[in-house]
N, C-alpha and C positions, 0 to 999 in steps of 0.2 A: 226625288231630285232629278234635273231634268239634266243630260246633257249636253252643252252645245258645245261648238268647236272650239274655243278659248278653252272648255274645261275638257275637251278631249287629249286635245296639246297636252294640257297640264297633268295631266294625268298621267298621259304615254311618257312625258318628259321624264315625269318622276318614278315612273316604274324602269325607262331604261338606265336613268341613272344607279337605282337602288339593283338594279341586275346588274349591270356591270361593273359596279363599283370593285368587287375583289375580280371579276374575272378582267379586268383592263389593267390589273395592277401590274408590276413588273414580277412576274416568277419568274420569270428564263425558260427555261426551259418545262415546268412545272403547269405543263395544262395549258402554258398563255397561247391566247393568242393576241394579234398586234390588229387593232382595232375592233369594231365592231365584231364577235363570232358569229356572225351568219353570214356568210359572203358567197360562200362556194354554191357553182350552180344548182347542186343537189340541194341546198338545204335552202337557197330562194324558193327551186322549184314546192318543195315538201310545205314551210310555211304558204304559199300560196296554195296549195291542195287543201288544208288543211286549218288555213285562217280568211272567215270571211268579213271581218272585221276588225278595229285596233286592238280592241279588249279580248278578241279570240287569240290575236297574234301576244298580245303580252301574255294570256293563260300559257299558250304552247311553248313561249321562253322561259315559265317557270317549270314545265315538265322537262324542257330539255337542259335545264340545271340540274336538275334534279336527279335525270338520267347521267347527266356527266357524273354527278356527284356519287353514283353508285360504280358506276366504272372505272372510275378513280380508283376506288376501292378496289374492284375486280381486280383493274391492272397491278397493283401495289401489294395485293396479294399474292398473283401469280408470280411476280417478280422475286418474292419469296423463296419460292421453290427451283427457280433457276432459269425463268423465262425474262427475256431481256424486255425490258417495261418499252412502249412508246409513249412518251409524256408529252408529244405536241401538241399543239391543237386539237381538239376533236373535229374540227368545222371540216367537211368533208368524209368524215370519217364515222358520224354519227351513225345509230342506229333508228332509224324513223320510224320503222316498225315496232319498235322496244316501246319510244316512245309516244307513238301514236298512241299504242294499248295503254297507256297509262291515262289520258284523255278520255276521262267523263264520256260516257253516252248522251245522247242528247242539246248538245251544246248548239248546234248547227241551225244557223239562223237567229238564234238568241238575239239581244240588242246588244251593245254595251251596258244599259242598265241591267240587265238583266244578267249580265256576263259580271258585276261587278263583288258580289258576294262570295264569286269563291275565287277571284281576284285577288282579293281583301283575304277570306281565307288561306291564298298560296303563298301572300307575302308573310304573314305571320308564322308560319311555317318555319321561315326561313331557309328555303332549298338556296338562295342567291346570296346568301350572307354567313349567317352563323352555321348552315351545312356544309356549306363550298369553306369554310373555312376547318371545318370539324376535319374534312376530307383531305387537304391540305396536311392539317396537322397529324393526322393518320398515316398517311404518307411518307412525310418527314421522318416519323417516331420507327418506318422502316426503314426506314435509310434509302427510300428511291428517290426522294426530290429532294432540293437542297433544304433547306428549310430557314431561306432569305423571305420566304414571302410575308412574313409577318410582319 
């Protein structure tokens, strides 16, 4: 399949929607943030290092779900034992290097055709849906976030 720019649209459209779908929801306090999460200069700059195409930029927003979704954790765990959680935003706060290393070797230069296989592999996964949601619920179950977001 070949693709052109009506199907790259279509494509990016459908993957930001299906990634931001739980993180645009309303938590409160719970992880959200209030539009787009990649805003802050650090994490334009990091996606522009580190994406040189749509389909590289849509792969590196399934890793850095995925990385939220494990620090979620982190945080919610620590918070456990008497450390006072930060539940904002990540954007600005990310770890790029966490996530970087979790990015495939090889990627660089790819096409989007070529980028679209493990594309397709990260959305089934579910890091941007049913993880960010597992994560949530994990959360909740420790009484750090409210547990409106459902």
């Amino acid at each position: 399949m070949i693709l052109n720019s009506k199907s790259t649209i279509a494509i990016a459209a459908t993957l930001f929607l299906s990634l931001s779908q739980t993180v645009l929801a309303d938590h409160g306090k719970n992880f959200h943030c209030s539009g787009f999460p990649i805003k802050s200069e650090r994490a334009k700059k990091a996606m522009g290092n580190l994406a040189h195409n749509n389909g590289m930029r849509q792969i590196i927003l399934m890793y850095v779900v995925q990385w939220e979704n494990e620090e979620m954790r982190r945080i919610c765990d620590a918070a456990t034992t008497g450390t006072t959680p930060d539940t904002s935003c990540f954007d600005g706060r990310r770890d790029w290097d966490a996530i970087q290393s979790k990015i495939p070797d090889g990627l660089t230069g790819k096409s989007n055709k070529e980028l679209r296989p493990l594309m397709l592999e990260l959305q089934k996964q579910g890091y941007h849906t049913t993880r960010r949601t597992d994560a949530l619920k994990y959360c909740a179950n420790l009484g750090v976030v409210d547990s409106s977001f459902k």
